[in-house]
C-alpha atoms as an extended CHARMM CRD file, in Angstrom:
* protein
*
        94  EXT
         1         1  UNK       CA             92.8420000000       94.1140000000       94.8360000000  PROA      1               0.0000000000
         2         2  UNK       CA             95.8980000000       94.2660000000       96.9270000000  PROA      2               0.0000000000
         3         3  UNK       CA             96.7300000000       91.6290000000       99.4780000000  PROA      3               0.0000000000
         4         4  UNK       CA             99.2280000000       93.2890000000      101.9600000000  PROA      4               0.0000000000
         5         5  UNK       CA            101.8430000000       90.6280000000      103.5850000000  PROA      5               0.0000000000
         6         6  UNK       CA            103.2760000000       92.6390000000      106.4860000000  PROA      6               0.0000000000
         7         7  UNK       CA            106.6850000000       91.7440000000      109.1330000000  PROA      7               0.0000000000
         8         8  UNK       CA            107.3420000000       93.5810000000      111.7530000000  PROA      8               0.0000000000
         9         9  UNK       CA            110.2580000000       93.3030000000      113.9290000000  PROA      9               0.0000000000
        10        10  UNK       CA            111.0070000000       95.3940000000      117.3780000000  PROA      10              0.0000000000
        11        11  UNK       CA            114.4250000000       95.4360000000      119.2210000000  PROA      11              0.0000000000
        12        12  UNK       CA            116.4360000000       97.1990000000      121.9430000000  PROA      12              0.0000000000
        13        13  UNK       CA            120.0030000000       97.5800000000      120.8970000000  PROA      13              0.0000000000
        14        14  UNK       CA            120.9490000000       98.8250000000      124.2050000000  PROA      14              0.0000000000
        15        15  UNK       CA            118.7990000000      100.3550000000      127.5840000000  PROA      15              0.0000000000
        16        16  UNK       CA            118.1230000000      103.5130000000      125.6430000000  PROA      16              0.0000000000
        17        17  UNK       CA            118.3640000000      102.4450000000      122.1920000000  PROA      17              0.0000000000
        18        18  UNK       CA            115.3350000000      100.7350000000      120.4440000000  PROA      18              0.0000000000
        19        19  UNK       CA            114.6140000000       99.8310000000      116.7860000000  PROA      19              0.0000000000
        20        20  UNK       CA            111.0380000000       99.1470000000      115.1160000000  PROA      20              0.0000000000
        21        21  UNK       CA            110.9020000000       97.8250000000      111.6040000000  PROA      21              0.0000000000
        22        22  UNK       CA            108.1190000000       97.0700000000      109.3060000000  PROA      22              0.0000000000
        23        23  UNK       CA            108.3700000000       95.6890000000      105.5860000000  PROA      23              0.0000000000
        24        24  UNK       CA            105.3960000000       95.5910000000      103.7890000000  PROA      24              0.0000000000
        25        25  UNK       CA            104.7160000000       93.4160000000      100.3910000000  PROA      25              0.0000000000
        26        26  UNK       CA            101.3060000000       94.4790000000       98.5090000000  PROA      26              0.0000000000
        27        27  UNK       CA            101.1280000000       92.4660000000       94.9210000000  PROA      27              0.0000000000
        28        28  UNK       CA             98.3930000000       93.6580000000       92.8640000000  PROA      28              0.0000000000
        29        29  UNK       CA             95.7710000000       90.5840000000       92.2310000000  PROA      29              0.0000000000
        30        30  UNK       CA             94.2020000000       90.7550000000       88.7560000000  PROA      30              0.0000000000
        31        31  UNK       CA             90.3270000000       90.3590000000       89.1350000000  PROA      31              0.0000000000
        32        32  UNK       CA             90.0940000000       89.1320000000       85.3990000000  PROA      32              0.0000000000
        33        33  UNK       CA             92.3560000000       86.2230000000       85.6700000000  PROA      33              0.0000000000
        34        34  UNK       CA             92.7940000000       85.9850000000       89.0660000000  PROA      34              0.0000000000
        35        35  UNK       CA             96.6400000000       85.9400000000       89.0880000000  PROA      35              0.0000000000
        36        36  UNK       CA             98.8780000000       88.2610000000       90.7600000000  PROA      36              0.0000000000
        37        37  UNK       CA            100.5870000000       90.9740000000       88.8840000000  PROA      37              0.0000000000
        38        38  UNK       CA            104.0190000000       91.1850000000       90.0560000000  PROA      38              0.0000000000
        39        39  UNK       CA            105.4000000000       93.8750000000       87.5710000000  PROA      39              0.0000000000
        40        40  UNK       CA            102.8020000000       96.4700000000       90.2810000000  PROA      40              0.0000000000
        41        41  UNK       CA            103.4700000000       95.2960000000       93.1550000000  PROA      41              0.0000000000
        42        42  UNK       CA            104.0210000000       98.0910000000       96.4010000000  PROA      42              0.0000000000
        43        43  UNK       CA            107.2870000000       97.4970000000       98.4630000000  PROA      43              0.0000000000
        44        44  UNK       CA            107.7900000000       99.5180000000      102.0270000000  PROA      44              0.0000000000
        45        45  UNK       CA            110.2000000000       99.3730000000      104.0220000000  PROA      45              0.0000000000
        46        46  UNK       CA            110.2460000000      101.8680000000      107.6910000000  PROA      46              0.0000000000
        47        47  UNK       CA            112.7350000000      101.8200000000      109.8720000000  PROA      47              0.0000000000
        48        48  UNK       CA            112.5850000000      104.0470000000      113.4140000000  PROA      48              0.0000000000
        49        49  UNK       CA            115.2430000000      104.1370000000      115.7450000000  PROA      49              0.0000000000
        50        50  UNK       CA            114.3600000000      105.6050000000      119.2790000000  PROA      50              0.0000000000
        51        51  UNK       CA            117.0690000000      107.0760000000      121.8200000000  PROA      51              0.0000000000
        52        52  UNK       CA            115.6950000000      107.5840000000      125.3110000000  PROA      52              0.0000000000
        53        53  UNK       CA            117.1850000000      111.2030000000      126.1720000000  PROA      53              0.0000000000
        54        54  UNK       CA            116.3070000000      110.7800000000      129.8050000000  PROA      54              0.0000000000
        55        55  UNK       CA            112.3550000000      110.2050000000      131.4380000000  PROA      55              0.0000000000
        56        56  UNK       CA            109.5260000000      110.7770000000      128.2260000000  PROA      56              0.0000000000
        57        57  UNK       CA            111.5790000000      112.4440000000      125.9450000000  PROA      57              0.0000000000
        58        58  UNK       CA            113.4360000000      110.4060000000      123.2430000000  PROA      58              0.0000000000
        59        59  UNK       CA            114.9690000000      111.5810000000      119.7340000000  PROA      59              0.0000000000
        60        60  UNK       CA            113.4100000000      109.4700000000      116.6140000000  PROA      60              0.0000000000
        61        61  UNK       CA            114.8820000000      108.7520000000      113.3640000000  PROA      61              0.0000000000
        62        62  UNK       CA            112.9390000000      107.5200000000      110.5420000000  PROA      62              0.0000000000
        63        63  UNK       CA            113.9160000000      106.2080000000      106.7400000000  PROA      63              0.0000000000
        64        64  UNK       CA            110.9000000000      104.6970000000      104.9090000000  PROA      64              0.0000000000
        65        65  UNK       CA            111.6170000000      103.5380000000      101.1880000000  PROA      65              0.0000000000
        66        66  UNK       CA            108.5220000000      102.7070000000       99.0520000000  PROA      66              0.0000000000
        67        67  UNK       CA            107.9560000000      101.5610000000       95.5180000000  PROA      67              0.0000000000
        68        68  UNK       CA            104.5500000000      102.0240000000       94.3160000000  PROA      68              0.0000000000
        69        69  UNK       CA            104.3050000000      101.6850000000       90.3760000000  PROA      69              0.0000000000
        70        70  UNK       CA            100.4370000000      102.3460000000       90.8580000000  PROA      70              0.0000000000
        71        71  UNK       CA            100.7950000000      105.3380000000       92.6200000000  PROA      71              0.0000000000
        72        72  UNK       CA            103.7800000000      106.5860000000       89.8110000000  PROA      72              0.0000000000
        73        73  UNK       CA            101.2700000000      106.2640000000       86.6890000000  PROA      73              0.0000000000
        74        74  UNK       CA             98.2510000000      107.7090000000       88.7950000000  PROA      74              0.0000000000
        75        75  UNK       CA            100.3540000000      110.9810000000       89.7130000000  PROA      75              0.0000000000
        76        76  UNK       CA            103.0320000000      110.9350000000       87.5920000000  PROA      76              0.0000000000
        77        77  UNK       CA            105.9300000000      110.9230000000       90.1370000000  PROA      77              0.0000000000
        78        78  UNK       CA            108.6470000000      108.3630000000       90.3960000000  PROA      78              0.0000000000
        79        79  UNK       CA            107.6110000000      104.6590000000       91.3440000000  PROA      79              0.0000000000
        80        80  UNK       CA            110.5430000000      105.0490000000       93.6630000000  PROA      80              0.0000000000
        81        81  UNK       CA            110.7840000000      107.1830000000       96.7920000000  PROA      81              0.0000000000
        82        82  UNK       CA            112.7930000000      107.7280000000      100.2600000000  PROA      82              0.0000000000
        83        83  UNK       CA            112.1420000000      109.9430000000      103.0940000000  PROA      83              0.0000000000
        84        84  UNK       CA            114.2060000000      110.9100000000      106.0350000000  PROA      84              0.0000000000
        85        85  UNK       CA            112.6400000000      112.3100000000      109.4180000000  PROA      85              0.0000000000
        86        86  UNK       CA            114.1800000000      113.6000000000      112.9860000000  PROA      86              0.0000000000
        87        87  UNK       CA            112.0550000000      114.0840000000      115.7050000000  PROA      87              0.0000000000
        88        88  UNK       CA            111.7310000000      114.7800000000      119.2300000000  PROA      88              0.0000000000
        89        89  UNK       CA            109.1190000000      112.7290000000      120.7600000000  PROA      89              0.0000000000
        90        90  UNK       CA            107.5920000000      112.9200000000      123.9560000000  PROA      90              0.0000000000
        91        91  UNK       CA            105.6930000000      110.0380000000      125.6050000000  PROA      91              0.0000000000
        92        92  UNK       CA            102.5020000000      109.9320000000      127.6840000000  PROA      92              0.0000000000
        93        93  UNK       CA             99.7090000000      107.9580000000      129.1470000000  PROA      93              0.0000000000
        94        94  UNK       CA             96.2690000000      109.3080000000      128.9980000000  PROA      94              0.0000000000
């Protein structure tokens, strides 16, 4: 079992500039013993900063960093991984 512990923080660094960041903290619980096994635990950390390029449109970056030693031994990939993403978002009611 996996109890996730989650922060989230928002920001506007300036009128057009806005930051949303979420770290997320996921020890594995042992069902046996019931004590928490710290050596699998899953980190992330996601980071997206927004720039308003004028009405809807705005121009997103995104970093996320994870560690998931669970997810390494299941598909035999590294424990640690980062990804990078640009986008051009544009916002709408419905």
């Amino acid at each position: 079992i996996r109890h996730h512990f989650k922060l989230r923080m928002y920001g506007n660094f300036t009128p057009k500039l806005s930051n949303k960041t979420e770290i997320t903290y996921a020890p594995f619980l042992k069902l046996s013993s019931s004590d928490f096994d710290y050596e699998d635990t899953f980190i992330q950390a996601k980071s997206m900063f927004s720039y308003n390029l004028g009405r809807a449109f705005y121009w997103d970056y995104i970093i996320k960093f994870e560690r998931d030693d669970l997810q390494a031994e299941v598909y035999q990939i590294s424990a640690d991984n980062t990804t990078q993403t640009f986008r051009l978002r544009y916002q709408f009611d419905l």
